[in-house]
C-alpha positions in Angstrom: -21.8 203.3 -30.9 -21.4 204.1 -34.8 -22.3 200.9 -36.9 -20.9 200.0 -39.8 -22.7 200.1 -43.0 -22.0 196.8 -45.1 -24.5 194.1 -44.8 -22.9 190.4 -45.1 -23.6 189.3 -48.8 -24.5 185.8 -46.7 -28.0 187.1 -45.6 -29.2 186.1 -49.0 -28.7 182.9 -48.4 -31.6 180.5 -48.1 -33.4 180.3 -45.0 -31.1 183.3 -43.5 -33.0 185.6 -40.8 -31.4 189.0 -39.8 -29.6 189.4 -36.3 -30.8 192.5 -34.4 -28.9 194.7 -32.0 -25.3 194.4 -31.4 -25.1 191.8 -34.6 -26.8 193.3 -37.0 -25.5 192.8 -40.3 -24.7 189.0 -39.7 -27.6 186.1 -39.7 -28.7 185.4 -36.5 -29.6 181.8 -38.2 -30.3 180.0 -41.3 -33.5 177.9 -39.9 -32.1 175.3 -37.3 -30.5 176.7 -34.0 -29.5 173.4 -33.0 -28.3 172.4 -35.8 -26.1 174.9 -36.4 -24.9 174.8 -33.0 -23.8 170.8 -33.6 -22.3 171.6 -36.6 -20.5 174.1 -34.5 -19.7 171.6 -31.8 -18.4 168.9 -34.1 -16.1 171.1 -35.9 -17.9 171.9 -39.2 -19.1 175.3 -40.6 -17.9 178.1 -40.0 -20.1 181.4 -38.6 -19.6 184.8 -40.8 -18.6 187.2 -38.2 -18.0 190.2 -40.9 -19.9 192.5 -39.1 -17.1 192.8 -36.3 -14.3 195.8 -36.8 -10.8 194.7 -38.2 -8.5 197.4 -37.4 -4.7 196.9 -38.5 -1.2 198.3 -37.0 2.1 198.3 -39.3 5.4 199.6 -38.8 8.4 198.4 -37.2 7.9 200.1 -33.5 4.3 198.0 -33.6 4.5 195.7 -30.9 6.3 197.8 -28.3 4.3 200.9 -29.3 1.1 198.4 -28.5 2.8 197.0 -25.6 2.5 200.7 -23.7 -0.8 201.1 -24.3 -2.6 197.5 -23.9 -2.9 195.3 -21.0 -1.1 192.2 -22.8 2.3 191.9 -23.2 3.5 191.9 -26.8 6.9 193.1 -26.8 8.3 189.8 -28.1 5.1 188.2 -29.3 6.1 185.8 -32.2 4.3 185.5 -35.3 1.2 183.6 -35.4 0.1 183.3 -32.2 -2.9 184.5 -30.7 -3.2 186.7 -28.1 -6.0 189.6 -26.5 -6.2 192.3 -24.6 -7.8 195.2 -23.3 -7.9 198.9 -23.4 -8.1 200.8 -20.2 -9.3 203.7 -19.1 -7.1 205.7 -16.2 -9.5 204.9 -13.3 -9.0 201.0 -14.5 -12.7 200.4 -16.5 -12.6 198.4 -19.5 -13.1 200.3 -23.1 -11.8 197.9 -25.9 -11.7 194.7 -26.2 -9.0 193.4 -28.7 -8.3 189.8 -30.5 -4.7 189.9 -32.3 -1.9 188.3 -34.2 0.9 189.3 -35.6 1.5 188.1 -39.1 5.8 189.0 -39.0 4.5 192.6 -40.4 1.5 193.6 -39.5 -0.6 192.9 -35.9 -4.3 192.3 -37.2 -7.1 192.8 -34.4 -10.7 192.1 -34.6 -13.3 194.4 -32.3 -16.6 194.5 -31.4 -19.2 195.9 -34.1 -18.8 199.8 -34.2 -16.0 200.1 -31.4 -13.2 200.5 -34.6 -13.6 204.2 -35.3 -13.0 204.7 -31.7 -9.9 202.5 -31.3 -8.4 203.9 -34.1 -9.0 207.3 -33.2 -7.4 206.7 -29.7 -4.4 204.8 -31.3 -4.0 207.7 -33.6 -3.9 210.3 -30.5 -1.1 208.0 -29.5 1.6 207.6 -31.9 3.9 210.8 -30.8 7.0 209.6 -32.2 6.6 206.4 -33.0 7.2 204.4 -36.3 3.4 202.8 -37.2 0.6 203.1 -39.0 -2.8 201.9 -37.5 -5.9 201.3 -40.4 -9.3 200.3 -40.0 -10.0 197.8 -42.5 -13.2 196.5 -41.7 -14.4 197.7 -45.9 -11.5 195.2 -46.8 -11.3 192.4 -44.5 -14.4 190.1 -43.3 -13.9 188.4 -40.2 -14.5 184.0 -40.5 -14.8 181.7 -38.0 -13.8 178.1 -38.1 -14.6 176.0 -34.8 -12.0 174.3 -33.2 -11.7 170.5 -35.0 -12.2 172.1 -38.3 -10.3 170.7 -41.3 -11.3 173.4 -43.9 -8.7 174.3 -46.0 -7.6 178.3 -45.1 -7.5 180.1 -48.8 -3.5 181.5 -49.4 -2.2 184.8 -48.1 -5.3 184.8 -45.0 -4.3 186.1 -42.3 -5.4 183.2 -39.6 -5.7 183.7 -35.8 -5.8 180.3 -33.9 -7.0 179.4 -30.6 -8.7 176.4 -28.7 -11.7 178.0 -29.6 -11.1 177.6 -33.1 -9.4 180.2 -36.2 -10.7 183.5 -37.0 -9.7 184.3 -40.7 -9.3 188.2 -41.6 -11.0 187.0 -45.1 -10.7 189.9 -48.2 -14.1 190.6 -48.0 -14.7 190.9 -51.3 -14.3 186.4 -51.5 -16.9 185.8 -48.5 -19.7 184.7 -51.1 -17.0 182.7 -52.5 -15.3 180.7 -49.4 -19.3 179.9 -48.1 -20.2 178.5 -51.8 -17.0 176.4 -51.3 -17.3 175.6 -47.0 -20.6 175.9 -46.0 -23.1 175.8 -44.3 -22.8 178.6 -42.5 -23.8 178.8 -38.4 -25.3 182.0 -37.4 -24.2 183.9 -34.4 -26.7 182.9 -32.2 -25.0 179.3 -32.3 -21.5 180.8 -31.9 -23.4 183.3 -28.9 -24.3 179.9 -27.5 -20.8 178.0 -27.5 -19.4 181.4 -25.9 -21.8 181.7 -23.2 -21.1 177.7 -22.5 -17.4 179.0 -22.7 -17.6 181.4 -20.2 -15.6 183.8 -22.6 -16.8 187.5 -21.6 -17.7 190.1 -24.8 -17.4 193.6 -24.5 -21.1 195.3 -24.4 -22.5 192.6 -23.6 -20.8 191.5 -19.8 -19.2 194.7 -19.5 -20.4 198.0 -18.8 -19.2 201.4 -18.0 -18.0 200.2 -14.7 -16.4 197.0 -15.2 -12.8 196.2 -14.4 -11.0 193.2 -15.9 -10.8 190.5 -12.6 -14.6 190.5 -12.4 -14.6 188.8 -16.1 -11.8 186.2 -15.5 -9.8 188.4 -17.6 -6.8 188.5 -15.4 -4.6 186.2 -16.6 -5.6 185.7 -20.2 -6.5 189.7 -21.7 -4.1 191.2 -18.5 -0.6 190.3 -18.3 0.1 191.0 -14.8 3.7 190.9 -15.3 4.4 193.7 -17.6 5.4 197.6 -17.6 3.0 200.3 -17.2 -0.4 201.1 -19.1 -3.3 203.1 -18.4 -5.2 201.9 -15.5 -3.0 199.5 -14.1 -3.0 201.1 -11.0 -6.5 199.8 -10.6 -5.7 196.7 -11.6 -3.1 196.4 -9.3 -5.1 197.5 -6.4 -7.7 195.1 -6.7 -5.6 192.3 -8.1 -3.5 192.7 -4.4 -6.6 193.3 -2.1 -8.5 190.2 -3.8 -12.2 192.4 -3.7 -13.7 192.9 -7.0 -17.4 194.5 -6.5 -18.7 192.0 -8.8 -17.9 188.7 -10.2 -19.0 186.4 -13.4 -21.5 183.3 -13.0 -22.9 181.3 -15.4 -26.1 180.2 -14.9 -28.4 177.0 -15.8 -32.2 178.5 -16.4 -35.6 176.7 -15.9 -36.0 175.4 -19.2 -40.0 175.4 -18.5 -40.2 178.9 -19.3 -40.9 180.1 -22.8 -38.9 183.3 -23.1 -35.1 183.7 -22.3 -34.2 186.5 -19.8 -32.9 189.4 -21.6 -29.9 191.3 -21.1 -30.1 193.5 -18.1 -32.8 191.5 -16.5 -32.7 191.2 -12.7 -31.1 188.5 -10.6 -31.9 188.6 -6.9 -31.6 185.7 -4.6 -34.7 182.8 -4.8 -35.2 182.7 -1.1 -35.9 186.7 -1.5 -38.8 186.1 -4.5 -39.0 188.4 -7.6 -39.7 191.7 -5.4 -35.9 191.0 -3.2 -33.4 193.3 -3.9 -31.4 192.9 -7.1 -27.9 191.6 -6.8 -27.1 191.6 -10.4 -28.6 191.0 -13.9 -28.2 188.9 -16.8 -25.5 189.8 -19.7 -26.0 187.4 -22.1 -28.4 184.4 -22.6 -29.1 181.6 -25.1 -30.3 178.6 -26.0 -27.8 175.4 -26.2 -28.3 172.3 -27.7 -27.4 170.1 -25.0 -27.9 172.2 -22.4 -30.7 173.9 -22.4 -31.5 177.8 -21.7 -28.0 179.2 -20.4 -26.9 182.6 -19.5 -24.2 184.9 -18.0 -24.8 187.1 -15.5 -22.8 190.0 -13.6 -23.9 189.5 -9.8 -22.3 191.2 -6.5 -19.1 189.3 -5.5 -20.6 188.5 -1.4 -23.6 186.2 -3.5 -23.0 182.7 -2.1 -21.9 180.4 -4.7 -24.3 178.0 -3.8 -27.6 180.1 -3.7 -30.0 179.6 -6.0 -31.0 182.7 -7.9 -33.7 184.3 -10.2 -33.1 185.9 -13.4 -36.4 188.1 -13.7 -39.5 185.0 -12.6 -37.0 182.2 -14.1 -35.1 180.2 -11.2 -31.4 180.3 -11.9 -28.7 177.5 -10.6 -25.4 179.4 -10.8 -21.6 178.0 -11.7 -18.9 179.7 -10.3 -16.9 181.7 -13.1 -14.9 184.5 -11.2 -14.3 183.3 -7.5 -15.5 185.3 -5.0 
């Protein structure tokens, strides 16, 4: 997965330390997990998310040229509200992950770190005869979260994408060090991680992987309109959507907070009763550490795992929370 090159301006900001991985180019924190995550959780702050791809599409065919090729339906979507969805492949997998609103003119989307040069590329193989113009913007346009509850004032002209969750602003890039001089302090992403894992709000690379299909996320519903005309793969979503039997299924899981170190991704889970030798039944996607909660993850486990069982992810003991039903 191709990076991109720019560096937030924000890690030189006191008491910033570098994410690693997926995030890199963001701060993973600026001293005080927790208090970052409060801030968070009380509607202050904001987290610079400008490492994430911004990828635009103009033209007046936009939304039904989109609507073909995405699993949302955006035919009629009005202006200013939020929306997501999810590229396909044909056997049904999951490739891209999109966050977008349409301004009146132009639909904005935000992606994971890397995945624009792909997206745009496969938009671009696309367009046939249709009236639009897809850019990646990600040198022009920083991505800014506000939590939900937040009063900051939005700067004039940003693009703003609003959900429960809270507004992502498609910032010029070029006024980041400017809007967190004026609304900070900033949250790193290993506060926002946090909140999303206590969410239960999948991310692409991190819960999916080359085999996942949208119903084993809770995507159904929310990214998938189920009601909608053809797109690539959604025979597969069909099929599983009318059978009920998605191979695997989403938990969330409550860790033993007596252990030092957090299970990584792609750790093991197996079943307790079986001890750390049992056979594997799934593995951790995402963990963190939550204020109020303690050490939390997500995990991807077989869909026939009792809701009930207690697990281990790696040596830590694991009590699950249903996310998909099985």
């Amino acid at each position: 997965m191709q990076r991109h090159s720019t560096t937030s301006p924000l890690l030189a900001l006191p008491g910033a330390v570098a994410a690693e991985g997926q995030d890199e180019g963001v701060a993973a924190h600026y001293g005080d997990l927790f208090r970052e995550q409060r801030a968070l959780a009380d509607g202050t702050g904001f987290v610079d998310l400008s490492h994430r791809g911004v990828v635009t599409v103009t033209g007046e065919d936009r939304l039904s040229w989109l609507h073909l090729l995405i699993t949302q339906h955006v035919t009629e979507l009005p202006a200013g509200r939020a929306t997501e969805a999810l590229i396909l492949s044909a056997t049904g997998h999951v490739e891209h992950a999109l966050y977008l609103v349409d301004d009146g003119v132009t639909v904005w989307a935000h992606v994971e770190p890397g995945t624009q040069e792909a997206l745009v590329g496969y938009l671009e193989s696309m367009k046939f005869f249709y009236r639009v113009e897809v850019a990646d913007r990600t040198d022009d346009f920083a991505l800014v979260h506000l939590p939900a509850g937040s009063i900051a004032p939005v700067p004039e002209g940003v693009v703003v994408r609003e959900t429960p969750h809270g507004r992502d602003l498609f910032l010029p890039r070029a006024e980041l060090t400017a809007y967190a001089e004026r609304h900070g302090p900033p949250a790193g992403i290993l506060a926002y991680e946090a909140l999303r894992v206590e969410g239960h709000r999948p991310r692409l690379g991190f819960e999916t992987d080359h085999r996942t299909i949208p119903h084993e996320l809770g995507w159904i519903g929310g990214a998938v309109h189920l009601d909608k005309g053809c797109y690539r793969g959604q025979e597969t979503v069909a099929r599983v959507q009318n059978l009920g039997k998605p191979p695997r299924r989403l938990v969330f899981l409550h860790l033993d907070g007596s252990d030092v170190h957090l299970p990584g991704h792609g750790t093991p889970v197996r079943l307790a009763a079986d001890g750390p030798e049992g056979r594997q039944l799934g593995f951790i996607t995402t963990s963190a550490r939550h204020h109020e909660l303690g050490p939390i993850a997500l995990a991807l486990v077989k869909r026939n795992v009792p809701v009930d069982a207690p697990l281990l992810a790696g040596d830590t003991a694991a009590a699950q929370e249903v996310v998909v039903e099985p």
